[in-house]
C-alpha positions as CSV (number, residue, x, y, z in Angstrom):
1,X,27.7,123.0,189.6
2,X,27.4,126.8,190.7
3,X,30.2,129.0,192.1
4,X,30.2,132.2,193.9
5,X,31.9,135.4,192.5
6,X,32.5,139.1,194.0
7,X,30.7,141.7,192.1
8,X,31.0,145.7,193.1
9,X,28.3,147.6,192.6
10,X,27.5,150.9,193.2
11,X,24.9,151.3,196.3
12,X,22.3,152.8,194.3
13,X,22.2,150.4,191.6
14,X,22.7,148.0,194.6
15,X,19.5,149.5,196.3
16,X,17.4,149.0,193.3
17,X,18.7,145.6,192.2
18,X,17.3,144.2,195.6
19,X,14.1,146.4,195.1
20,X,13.9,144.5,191.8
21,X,14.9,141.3,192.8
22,X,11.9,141.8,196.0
23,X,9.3,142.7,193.2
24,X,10.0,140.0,190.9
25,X,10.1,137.5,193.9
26,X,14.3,137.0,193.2
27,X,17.0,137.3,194.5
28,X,20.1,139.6,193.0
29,X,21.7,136.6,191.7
30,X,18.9,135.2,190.5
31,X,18.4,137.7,188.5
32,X,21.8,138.1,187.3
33,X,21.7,134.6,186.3
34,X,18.9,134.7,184.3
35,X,20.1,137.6,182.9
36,X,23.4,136.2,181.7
37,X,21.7,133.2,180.4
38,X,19.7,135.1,178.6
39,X,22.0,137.1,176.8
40,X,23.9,134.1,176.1
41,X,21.0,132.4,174.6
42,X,20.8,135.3,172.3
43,X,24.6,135.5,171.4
44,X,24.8,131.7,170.5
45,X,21.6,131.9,168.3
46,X,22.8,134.8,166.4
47,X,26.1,132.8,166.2
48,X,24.3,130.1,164.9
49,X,22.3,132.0,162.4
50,X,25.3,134.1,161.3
51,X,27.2,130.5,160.2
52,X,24.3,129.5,158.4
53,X,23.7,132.5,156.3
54,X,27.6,132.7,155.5
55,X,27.1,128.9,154.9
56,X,24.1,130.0,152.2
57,X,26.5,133.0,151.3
58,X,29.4,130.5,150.0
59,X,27.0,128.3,148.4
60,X,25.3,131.0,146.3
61,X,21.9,130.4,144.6
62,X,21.8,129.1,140.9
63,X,19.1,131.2,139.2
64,X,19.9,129.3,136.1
65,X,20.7,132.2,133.5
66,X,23.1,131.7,130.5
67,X,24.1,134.5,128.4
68,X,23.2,134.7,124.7
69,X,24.9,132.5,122.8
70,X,25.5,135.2,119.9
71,X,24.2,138.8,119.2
72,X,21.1,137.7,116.6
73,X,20.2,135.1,119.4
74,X,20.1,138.2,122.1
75,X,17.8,140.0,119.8
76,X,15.6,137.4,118.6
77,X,11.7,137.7,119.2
């Protein structure tokens, strides 16, 4: 389902909007969609990515190193 909106632009930015949208074989909204849609795209797979790190993050990583149990056992070779 699609709705319409008001948007104010300026008249040049206006002016090159439709000379945009005419070269790209668009309309204005058109454009603006797929614009929007884009950046949303982008937003919710950073979102995504950002969880998943955290997610890593809380885990941690388990590099399996114990101190020394004593100082002749540090020094040993």
């Amino acid at each position: 389902m699609k709705t319409n909106i008001t948007l104010k632009l300026d008249v040049a930015l206006l002016r090159e909007a439709r000379i945009l949208a005419a070269e790209t074989g668009s309309s204005i909204s058109g454009l603006l969609a797929a614009k929007l849609e884009e950046i949303i795209r982008q937003r919710k797979g950073f979102d995504r990515s950002r969880r998943r790190a955290l997610a890593r993050l809380r885990q941690g990583l388990d590099l399996s190193w114990r101190p020394p149990r004593s100082r002749d056992e540090l020094h040993e070779r």
